[in-house]
N, C-alpha and C positions, 0 to 999 in steps of 0.2 A: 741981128745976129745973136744976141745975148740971149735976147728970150727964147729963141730956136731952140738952144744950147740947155738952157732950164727947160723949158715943152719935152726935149729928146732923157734930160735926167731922170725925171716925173716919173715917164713912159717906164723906163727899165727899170727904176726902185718897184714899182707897184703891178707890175705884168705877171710877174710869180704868185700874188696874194690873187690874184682874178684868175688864173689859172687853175689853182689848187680849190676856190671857192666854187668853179664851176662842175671841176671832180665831185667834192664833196655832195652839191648839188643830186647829182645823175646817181652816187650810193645811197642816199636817202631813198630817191626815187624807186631804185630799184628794191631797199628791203621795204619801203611801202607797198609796192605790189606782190613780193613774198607775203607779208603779215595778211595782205586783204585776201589771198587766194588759199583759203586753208583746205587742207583733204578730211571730211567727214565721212566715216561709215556708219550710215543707217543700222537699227538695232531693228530687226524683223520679231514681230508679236505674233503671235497665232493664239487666238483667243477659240473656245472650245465652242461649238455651235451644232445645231442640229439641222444637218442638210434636209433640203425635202424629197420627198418619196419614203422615208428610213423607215423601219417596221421598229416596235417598243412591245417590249412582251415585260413583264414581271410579276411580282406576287405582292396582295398586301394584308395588314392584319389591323382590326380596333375593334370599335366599339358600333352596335347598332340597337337603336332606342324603337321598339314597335310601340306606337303610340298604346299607350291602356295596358301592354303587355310586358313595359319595363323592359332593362339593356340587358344584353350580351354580347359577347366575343363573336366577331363577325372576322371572315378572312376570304379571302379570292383570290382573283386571275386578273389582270390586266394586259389586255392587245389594243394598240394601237398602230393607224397609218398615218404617218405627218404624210397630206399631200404638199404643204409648202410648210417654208418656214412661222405663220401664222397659223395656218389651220389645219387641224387633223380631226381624223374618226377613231372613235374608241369604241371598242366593245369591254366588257365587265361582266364577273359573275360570283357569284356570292355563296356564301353557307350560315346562318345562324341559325341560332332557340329561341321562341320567345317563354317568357316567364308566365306568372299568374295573372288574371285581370285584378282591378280593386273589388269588384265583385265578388271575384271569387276568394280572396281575403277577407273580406267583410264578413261574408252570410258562412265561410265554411262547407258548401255545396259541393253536390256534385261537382266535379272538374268539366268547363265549357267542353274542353280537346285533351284528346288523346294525347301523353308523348307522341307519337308522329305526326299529327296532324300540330302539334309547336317548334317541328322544323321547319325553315324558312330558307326559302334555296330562293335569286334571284337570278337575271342578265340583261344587259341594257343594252342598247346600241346610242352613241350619242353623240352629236357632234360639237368639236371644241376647239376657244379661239382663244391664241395666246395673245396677252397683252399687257403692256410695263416691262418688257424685257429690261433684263439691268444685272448687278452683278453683286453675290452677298462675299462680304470680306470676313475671313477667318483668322484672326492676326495680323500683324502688317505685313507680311509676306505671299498670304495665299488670298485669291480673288479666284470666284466659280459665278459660272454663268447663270441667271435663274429668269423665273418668268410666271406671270399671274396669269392663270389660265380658268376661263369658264366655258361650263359644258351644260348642256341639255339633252334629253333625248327621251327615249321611249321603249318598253321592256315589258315582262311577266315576271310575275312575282307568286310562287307557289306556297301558300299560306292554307292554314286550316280549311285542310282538303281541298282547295281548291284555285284554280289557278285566276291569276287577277292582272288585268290590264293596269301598266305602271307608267308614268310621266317622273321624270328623276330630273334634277338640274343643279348646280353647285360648282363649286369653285375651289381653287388646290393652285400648289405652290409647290415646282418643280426646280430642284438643283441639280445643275448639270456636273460631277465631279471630272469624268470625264467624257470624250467624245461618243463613248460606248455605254455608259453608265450613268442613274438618274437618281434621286431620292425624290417621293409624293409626302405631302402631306393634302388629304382634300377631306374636305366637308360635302355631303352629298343629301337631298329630302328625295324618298321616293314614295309618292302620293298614288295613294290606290284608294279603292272603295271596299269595305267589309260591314258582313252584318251580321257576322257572331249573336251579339245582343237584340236580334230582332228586327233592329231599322237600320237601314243603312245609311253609312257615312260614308265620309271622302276624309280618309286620315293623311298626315303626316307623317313620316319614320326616318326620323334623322342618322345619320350617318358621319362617324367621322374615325379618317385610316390613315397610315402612314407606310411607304412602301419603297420597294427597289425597282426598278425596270432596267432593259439592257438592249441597247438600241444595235441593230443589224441590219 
């Protein structure tokens, strides 16, 4: 009977501290499943890209080297079709002068060409594949889309008097500022054959422009 007596004491001294522990218990619980379910909003990016199909028209200006005939100020037209975001058709077309030959510095001669026959009007058709897409940073703030692009193709080149079958091929560096808007820089060789001097060759005429286009 005594012990019953102590057993039923026990009981009721420590039923309130189990009680209040089991509370406690069940509020943890629950701001643990608050803390683990937190609400996130996603931050939407829209990076500037050139859909496929898009047409690029713009204009460029530099420099164009006629092998033997020393550089001038060369400027054009640029149209292009991106059929995909990889590949596109360009067509190009041109305006320079060429200079003196070493010949004709040397000896003091007769002049080989007329002024107009050392006007130098070109157009290429050529196809080009973009590749190393990636993005150039301007500060820590602004990021533009860009893309290494090489092209090949095939053209007329109207040079001292006469019109000349042309192979072009080269390579250019396109930044995208916006979705509608582009800067070039490209280096370009358009290889023809001339024989001004008697025998013919297969020259070189290096090329290098920098330019705007405007995608529609």
């Amino acid at each position: 009977m005594q012990h019953m007596i102590i057993f039923i004491f026990m009981y009721l001294s420590f039923a309130p501290l189990l009680a209040w522990s089991d509370d406690q218990s069940n509020t943890d619980d629950q701001s643990a499943e608050i803390v683990l379910q937190p609400e996130l909003k996603r931050r939407a990016i829209d990076l500037d890209k050139i859909d496929g199909g898009d047409f690029e028209v713009g204009l460029f200006v530099g420099i164009l080297n006629i092998e033997d005939f020393g550089n001038d100020t060369v400027y054009g037209v640029r149209i292009a079709y991106h059929i995909t975001e990889d590949f596109f058709v360009e067509t190009t077309a041109g305006r320079s002068e060429a200079g003196e030959t070493s010949f004709e510095r040397l000896n003091q001669s007769a002049p080989l060409l007329t002024d107009e026959e050392r006007e130098v009007s070109y157009y290429n058709l050529a196809m080009g594949f973009n590749v190393f897409p990636g993005e150039v940073f301007i500060g820590s703030k602004y990021a533009f889309s860009s893309a290494l692009y090489f092209v090949i193709g095939a053209g007329n080149t109207d040079f001292a008097g006469d019109d000349r079958f042309t192979i072009n091929y080269g390579v250019g560096y396109r930044i995208l500022f916006q979705d509608w808007l582009a800067a070039h820089v490209d280096m370009r060789d358009h290889i023809f054959d001339i024989d001004i001097l008697g025998e013919e060759q297969t020259t070189h005429n290096l090329e290098f422009h920098t330019g705007l286009t405007f995608f529609f």
